[in-house]
N, C-alpha and C positions, 0 to 999 in steps of 0.2 A: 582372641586367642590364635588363629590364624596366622595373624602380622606376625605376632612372637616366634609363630614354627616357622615362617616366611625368613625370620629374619636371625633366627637358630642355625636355620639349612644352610644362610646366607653364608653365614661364620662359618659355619663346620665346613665349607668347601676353601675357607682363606688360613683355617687356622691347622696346619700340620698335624698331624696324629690326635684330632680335635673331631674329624670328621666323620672316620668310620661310626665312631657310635651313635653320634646324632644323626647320624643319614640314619641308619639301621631304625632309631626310636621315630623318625618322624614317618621313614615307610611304614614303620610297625603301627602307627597310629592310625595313619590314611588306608591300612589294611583294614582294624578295626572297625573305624567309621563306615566301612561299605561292607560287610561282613553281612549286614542284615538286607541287603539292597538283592531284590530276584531277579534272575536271569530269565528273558521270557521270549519265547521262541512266539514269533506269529501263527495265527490259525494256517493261514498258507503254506506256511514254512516257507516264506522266503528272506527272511530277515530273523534277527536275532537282537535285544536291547536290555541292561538291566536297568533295572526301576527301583526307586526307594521304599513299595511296598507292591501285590499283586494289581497290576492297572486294570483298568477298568475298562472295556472292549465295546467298541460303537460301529457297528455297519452299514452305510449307506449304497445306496446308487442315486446317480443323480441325471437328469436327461441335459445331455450338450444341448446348449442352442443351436436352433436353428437345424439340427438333425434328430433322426431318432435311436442315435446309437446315444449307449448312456457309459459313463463314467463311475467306476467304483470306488468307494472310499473305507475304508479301515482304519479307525482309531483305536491307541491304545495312550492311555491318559492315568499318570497318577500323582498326587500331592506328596511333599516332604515337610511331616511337620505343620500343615496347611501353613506356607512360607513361600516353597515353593510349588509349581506345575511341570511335571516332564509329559511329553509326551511322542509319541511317532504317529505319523501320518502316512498311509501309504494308499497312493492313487493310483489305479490302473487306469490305459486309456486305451479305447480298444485300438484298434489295429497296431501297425508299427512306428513308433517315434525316430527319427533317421539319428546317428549320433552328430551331425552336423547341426542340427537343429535344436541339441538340447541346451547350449548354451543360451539360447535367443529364448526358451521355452523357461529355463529361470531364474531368466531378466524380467520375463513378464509375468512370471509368478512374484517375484520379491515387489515389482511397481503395484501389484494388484495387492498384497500386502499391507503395502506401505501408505495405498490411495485412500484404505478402506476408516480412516481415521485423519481429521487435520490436522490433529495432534502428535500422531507419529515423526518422526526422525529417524532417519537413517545415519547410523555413529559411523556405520562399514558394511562395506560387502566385499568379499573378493571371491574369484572363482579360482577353485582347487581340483583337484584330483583326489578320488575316493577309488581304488579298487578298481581303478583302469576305468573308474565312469566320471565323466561332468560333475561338478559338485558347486553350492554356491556357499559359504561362510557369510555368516548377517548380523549385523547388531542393530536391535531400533530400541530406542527410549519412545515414550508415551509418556509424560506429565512425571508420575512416579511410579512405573513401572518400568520392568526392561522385559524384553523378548530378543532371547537370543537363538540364534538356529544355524541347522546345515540343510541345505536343501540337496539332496542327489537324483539325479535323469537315468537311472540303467532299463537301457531296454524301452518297453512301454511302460514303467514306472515311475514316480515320483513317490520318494522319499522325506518325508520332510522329520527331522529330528531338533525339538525344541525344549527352551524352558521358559516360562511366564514369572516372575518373581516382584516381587515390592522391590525398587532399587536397595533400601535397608536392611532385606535380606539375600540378598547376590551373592552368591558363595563358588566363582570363577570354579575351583578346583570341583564342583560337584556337575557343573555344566561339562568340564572336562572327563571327568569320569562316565558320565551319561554318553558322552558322544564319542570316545573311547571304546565303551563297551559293543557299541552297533557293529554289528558284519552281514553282509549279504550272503546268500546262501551263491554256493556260482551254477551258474547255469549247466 
């Protein structure tokens, strides 16, 4: 169904006085479809993500090697349709992360990622601009699955905004929408 609005859109932007209405019905659809999707502000309040149903909230601390300062983590994780996984990840780390530093920081997040299976693939990564912070864009396949994400460095955080899905059910404009939706609160 998709391809057809994909290829509806397609026409309505080549065929003269063709177009307004089919833009109109295909927004009005992808309005629809996310209508039921919440908006969910973190326990911190430093971020902001909608989700396809209320997620489900995971808190850890975890102790850095090798030190005794520890690393927090905050998950917020929910299924669409059990199809797909969205979720956000946000990792503090104590003291201050330099912003020269946050590129190199995830480079070595996406390889620690990537190593933790030898069945992963990396399809892409490029590094972006989110909001005046480092950001990394990613795509890996696993066998039959995809995981696709944005990683962001602001500050002493990481960000990480993802979806886990069956290749079979990938639905590009819902990952779009999920990652879309996120804003950082500004300091």
């Amino acid at each position: 169904m998709s391809n057809i609005k994909s290829i509806v859109f397609g026409l309505a932007l080549l065929v003269p006085g063709f177009n307004s209405i089919t833009a109109y019905e295909v927004k009005k659809e992808t309005v629809r479809e996310f209508s039921s999707w919440t908006e969910v502000q973190t326990e911190a309040g430093c971020c902001k993500a909608s989700f396809p149903r209320k997620p489900d909230h995971i808190q850890q601390d975890m102790k850095m090697r090798g030190t005794e300062e520890k690393l927090r983590y905050d998950v917020y994780v929910a299924d669409h349709q059990k199809k797909e996984v969205f979720m956000v990840l946000i990792a503090k780390y104590p003291g201050e992360v330099k912003r020269e530093d946050g590129k190199q920081n995830l480079e070595h997040f996406l390889n620690t990622l990537v190593s933790q299976n030898a069945n992963n693939k990396l399809l892409f990564a490029d590094i972006v601009e989110v909001d005046g912070n480092i950001a990394m864009d990613f795509f890996i396949r696993t066998d039959s699955v995809y995981f696709k994400g944005r990683a962001i460095q602001a500050n002493n955080s990481l960000y990480l905004l993802a979806m886990e899905c069956p290749i079979s059910c990938y639905q590009e404009h819902h990952f779009n929408y999920f990652i879309e939706s996120f804003t950082l609160r500004k300091p």
